[in-house]
N, C-alpha and C positions, 0 to 999 in steps of 0.2 A: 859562315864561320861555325866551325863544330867547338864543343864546351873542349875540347882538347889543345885548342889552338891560342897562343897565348902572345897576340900581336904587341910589340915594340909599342908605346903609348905616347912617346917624343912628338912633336908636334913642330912642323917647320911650315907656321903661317907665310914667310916670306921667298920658301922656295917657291920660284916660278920655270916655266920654260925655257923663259932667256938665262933666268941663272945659273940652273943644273949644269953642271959642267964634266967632261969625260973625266973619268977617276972619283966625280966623287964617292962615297961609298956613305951604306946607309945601313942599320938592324932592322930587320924586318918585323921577328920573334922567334918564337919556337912552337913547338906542334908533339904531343906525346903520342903514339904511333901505336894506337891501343890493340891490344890483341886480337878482340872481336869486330876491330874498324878493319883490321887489315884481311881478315876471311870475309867480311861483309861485302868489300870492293870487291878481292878475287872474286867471290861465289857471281857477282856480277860483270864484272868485265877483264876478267883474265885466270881462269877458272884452273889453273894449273898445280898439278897434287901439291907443290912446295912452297904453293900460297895459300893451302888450304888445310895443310895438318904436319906435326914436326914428326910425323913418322916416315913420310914420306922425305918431306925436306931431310931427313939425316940420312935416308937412302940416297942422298943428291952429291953429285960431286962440286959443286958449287958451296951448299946451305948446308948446315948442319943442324938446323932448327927453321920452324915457322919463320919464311921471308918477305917483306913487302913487296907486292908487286913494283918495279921500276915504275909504270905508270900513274899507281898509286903514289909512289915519292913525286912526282912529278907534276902532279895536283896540286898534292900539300905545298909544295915552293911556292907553283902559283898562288895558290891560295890564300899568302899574305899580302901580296903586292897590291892588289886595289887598296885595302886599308893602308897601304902606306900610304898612297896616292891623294886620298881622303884625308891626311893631315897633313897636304900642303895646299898652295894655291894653284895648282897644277891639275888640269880638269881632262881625266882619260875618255878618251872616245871608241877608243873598241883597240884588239887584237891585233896584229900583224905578222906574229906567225914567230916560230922557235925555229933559230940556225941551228943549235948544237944542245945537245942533249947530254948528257955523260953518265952512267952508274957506276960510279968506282967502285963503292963497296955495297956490300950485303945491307939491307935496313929490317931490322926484325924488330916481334914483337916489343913492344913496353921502352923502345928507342926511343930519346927525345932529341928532335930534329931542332938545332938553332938554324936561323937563318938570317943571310944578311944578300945585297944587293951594291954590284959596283956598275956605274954608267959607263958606258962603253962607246956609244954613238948617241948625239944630238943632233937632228937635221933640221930646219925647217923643209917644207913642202916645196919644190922647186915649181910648183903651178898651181899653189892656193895658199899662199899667205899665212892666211889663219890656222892651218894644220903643221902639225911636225910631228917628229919620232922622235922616239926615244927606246935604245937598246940595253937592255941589261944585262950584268949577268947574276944570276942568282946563284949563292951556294948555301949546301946543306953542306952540317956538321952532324954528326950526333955527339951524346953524353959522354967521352973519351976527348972528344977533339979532332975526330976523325972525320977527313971529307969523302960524304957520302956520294953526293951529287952534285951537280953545277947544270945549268942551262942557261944557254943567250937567247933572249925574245926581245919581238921589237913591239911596241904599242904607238897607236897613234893618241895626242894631243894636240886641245885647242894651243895655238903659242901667245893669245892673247892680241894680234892683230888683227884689227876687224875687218871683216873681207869687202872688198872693192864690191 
């Protein structure tokens, strides 16, 4: 977690696996989208002039200023959802991959990214008991109230059955 990132601090000791249920919806935080965070990421892994200085972004027909890399926003979303995870009783075990991705809008410097999370799919494991999914979708806002981005990812969890 970067000093920029300002996790939702709500605590749902009683959500579990079995409980979470399609629709529920949850605040994730917010994440301020610092000017030197977002050349830091470009300079490393997407190194394109209109993530890298507003002279070029306003030669852009897209940008008209310094613009967050999409996969830099795309970080940041994740990048709250474990600590969500972490204050409940709901115990993540790894990954399973992003169905949908979206960049609506532009995210530039000094943006502050709210975010929240609505459930979308609850599975258990159809050949291990003890395992399930769970799919999200995450959306970014920024300071306006503008949706920046969204993405549905799936993660696996224990479901709290103890394996045969």
């Amino acid at each position: 977690m970067t000093s920029n990132s300002k996790p939702d601090t709500r605590h749902y000791p009683h959500l579990t696996f079995a409980s979470v249920k399609v629709g529920d919806r949850f605040v994730l935080g917010e994440h301020t989208m610092a000017r030197e965070e977002l050349i830091a990421f470009a300079q490393r892994f997407d190194p394109q002039p209109f993530h890298l200085g507003d002279a070029a972004a306003a030669d852009h027909a897209v940008f008209d200023r310094l613009a967050a890399s999409g996969w830099h926003t795309a970080a940041v979303m994740n990048l709250l959802v474990g600590p969500f995870y972490e204050r409940t009783a709901i115990k993540g075990l790894a990954g399973g991959g992003v169905d949908k991705l979206i960049w609506a809008k532009p995210v530039y410097a000094d943006d502050v990214l709210r975010m929240d999370m609505e459930i979308v799919d609850v599975r258990p494991s159809r050949t291990k008991p003890h395992l399930g999914f769970i799919s999200m979708r995450i959306h970014a806002h920024n300071q306006d109230d503008e949706l920046v981005a969204h993405m549905t990812l799936t993660g696996a969890f224990e479901t709290g059955v103890q394996p045969a």
